[in-house]
C-alpha positions as CSV (number, residue, x, y, z in Angstrom):
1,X,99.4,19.6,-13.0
2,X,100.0,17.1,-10.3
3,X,98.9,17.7,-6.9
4,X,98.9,16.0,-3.1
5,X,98.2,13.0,-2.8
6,X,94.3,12.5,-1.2
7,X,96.3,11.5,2.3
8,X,97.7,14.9,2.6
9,X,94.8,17.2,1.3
10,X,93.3,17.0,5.0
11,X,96.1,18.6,6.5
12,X,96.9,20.7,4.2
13,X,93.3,22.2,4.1
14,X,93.4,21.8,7.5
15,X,96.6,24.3,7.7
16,X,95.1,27.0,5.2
17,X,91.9,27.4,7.1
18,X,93.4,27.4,10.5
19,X,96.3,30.2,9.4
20,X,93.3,31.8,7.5
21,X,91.3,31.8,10.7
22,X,93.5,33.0,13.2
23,X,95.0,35.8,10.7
24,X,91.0,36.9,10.7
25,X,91.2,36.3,14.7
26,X,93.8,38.1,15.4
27,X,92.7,41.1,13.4
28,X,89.3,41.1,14.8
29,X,90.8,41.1,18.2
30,X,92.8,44.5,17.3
31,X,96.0,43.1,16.6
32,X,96.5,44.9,13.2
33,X,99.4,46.6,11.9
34,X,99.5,50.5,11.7
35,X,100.0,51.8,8.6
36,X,100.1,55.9,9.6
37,X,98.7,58.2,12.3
38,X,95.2,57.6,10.9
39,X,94.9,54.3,9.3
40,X,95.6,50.6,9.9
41,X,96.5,47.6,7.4
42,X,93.9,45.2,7.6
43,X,97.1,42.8,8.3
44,X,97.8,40.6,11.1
45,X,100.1,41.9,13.7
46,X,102.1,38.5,14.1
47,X,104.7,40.7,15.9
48,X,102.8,41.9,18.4
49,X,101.3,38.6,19.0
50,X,104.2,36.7,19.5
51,X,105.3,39.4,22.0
52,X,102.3,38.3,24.1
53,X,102.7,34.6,23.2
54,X,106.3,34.3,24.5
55,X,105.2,33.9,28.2
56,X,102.5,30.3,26.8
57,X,105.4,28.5,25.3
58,X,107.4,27.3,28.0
59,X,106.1,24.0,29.0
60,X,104.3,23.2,26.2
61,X,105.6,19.9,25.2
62,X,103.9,20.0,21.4
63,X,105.2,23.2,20.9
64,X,109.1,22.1,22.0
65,X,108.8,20.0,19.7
66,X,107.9,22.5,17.1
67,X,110.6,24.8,18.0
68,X,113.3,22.4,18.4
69,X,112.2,21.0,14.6
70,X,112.2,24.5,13.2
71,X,115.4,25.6,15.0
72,X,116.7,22.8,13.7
73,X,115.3,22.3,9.7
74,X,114.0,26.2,9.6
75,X,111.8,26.4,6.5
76,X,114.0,28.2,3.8
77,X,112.2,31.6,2.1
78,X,112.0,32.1,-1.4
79,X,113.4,35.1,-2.9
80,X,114.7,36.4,-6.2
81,X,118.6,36.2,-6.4
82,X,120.3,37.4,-9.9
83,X,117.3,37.9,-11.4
84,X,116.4,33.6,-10.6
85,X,114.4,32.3,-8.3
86,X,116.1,30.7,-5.1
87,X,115.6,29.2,-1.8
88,X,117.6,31.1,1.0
89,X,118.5,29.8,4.5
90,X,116.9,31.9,7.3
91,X,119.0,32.3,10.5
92,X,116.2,31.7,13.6
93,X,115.1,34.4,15.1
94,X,116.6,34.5,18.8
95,X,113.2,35.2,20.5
96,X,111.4,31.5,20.9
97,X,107.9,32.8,19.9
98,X,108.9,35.2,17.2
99,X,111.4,32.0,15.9
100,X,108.0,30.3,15.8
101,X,105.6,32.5,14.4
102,X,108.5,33.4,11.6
103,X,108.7,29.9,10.6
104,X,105.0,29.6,11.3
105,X,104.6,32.6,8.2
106,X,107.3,31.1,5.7
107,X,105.6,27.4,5.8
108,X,102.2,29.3,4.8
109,X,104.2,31.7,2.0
110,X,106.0,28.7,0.5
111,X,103.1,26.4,0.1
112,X,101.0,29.0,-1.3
113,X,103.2,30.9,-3.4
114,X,107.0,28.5,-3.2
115,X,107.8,26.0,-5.9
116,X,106.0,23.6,-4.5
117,X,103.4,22.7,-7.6
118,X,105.5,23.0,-10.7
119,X,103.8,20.0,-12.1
120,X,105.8,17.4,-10.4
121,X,104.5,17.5,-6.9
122,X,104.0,15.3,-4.4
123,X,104.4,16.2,-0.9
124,X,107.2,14.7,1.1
125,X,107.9,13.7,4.2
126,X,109.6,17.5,4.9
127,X,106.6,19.2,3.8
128,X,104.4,17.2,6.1
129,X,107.0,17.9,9.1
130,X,106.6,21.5,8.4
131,X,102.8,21.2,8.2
132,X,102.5,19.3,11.2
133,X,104.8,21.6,13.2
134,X,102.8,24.7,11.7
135,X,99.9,23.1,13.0
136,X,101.0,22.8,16.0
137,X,101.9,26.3,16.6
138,X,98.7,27.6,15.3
139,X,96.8,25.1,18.4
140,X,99.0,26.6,20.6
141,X,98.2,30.1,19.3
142,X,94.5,29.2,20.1
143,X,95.5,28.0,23.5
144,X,97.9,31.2,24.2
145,X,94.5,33.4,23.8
146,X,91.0,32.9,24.8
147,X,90.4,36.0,23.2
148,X,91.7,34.5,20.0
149,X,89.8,31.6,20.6
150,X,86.6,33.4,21.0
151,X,87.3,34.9,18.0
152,X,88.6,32.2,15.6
153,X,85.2,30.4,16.3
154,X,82.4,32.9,16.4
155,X,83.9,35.6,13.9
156,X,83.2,38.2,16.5
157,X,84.6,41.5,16.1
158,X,85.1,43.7,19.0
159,X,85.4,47.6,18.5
160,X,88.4,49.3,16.6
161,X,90.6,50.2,19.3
């Protein structure tokens, strides 16, 4: 199977740990998802996150960036269509951080589990865009929070709320 070339493994390891680590963050922070009356998913709240996030990204030249790219080139999701796998165009969302943190989650899902290593890979200059821009948004993430900063670099876990 063919594989990055060594340029690109920094960032890409660079994006996995960092998504990885705020998806941790965020959890141990109390943004989880609610699953019933009782319980919680030990999932991210994304959602809920971007809700709080929209009031950081105005201003943020980095992040404009980032959201004119992915309003522009969204990352596509892959789904099943007739029984074949297919890539699907995603409208953006109209909220600015939830259009974000959308695209944010599809560049994760489609490097980890998209056709991207049937054999034949090597990362182009797309997939480094996307990267890059994810990266982006997960700094600003960091910055949005110091909570979430806290977090994402001591592993502290407050309370269950």
């Amino acid at each position: 199977m063919a594989m990055c070339t060594s340029k690109h493994w920094p960032r890409v390891a660079d994006f996995f740990c960092k998504f990885a680590r705020i998806e941790f963050a965020l959890k141990a922070i109390g943004f989880y998802k609610l699953c019933n009356d009782h319980e919680y998913d030990a999932k991210p709240d994304w959602d809920r996150f971007a809700t709080q996030f929209c009031q950081q990204i105005d201003g943020d030249p980095e992040l404009a960036e980032a959201f004119r790219y992915f309003s522009e080139r969204p990352p596509k999701k892959y789904v099943v269509r007739n029984k074949q796998l297919n890539w699907k165009e995603v409208v953006p969302n109209a909220n600015k951080a939830k259009h974000l943190i959308d695209c944010l989650k599809r560049v994760r899902n489609n490097l980890f589990h998209g056709d991207k290593f049937n054999g034949n890979y090597s990362m182009n200059e797309r997939d480094d865009a996307l990267i890059c821009h994810g990266l982006s948004v997960l700094d600003a993430c960091l910055r949005a929070s110091q909570e979430l900063s806290d977090a994402f670099y001591t592993g502290e876990c407050r309370s269950i709320r």
